[in-house]
Structures are given as structure tokens and as C-alpha cells.
N, C-alpha and C positions, 0 to 999 in steps of 0.2 A: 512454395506457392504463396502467392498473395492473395490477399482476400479484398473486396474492396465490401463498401459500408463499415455501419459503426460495430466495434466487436463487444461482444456476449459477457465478455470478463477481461477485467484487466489485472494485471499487478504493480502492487505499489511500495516502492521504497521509500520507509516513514523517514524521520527525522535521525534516528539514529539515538547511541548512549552519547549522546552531548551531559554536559554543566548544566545547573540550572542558572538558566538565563542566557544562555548562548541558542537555542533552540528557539525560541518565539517562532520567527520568522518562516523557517522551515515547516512547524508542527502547523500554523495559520495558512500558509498554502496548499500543506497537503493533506488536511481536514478543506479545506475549499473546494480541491481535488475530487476527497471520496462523497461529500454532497454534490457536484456537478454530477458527475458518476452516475450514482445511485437515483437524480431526476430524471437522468436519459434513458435508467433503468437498464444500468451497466452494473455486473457484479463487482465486485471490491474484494480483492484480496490483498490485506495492506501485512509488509514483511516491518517489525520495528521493536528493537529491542527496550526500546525505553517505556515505560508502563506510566512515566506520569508527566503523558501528554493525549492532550485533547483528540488524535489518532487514535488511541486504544481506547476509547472509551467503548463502555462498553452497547451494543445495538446501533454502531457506527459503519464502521467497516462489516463485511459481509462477513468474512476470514480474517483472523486476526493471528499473524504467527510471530510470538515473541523469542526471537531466535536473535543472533548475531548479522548484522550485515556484511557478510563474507561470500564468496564466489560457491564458497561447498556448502553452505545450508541455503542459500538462496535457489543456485540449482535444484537443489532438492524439492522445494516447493515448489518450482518451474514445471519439473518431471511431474509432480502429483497431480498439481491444480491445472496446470495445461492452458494458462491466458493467453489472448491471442494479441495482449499490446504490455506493454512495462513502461509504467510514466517514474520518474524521478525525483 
């Protein structure tokens, strides 16, 4: 089923276990992301194993799960949290 309007919570895949210094880019658009998000008064459930980037901070993201970016613990969170969009 499709829903139309804007949805209630989304999920989001952070930056990832990058190098330091190869992440900028990714961690600056999707801290961009979870502040647009959060003005529209969209929940943030951001998935991202790296803990030092500006994503996980902390009073940021709504849900923050530092887990692996892999198909079986991502699922997981999917099944729990129930978002009804996945931005990238």
C-alpha cells in the first residue's frame, strides 16, 4: 500500500565505518538530512556504525543504532522501528 503525504518517521543510512577523512561528505549531507527531517517534524531513525561523526551525535537523530551496515541487522531495525521512507 502506498501512502501519500509526508511520513511520520523515516530511516536512515549514516556514513558508514569509513577512514578518517574519506567521510566528510557523506556525514555533512546526512546530518543535513536528519535537521531537514526533524523541522518538518519527521522522526529520525539514523542506522551508522561510525560514532565519530557528526550523525551520532548525541540529541541529533531521534534513534540512533550503531550497528553494522549489512542487509541482516538493518532489516532488523526495519522490522522493529517500522519507517515508512529509507533515505541513503
Amino acid at each position: 500500500m502506498i501512502k501519500k503525504g509526508k511520513p511520520k518517521k523515516v530511516l536512515i543510512l549514516g556514513s558508514g565505518a569509513l577512514q578518517i577523512g574519506q567521510a566528510g561528505e557523506f556525514d555533512y549531507s546526512g546530518s543535513q538530512a536528519i535537521k531537514a527531517l526533524k523541522e518538518d517534524g519527521i522522526e529520525t531513525v539514523l542506522v551508522n556504525p561510525n560514532i565519530a561523526t557528526i550523525q551520532t551525535s548525541e540529541n541529533f537523530a531521534d534513534k540512533v543504532y550503531f550497528i553494522p551496515i549489512k542487509s541482516d541487522f538493518v532489516e532488523r531495525v526495519i522490522e522493529k522501528e517500522k519507517p515508512e521512507g529509507i533515505l541513503l
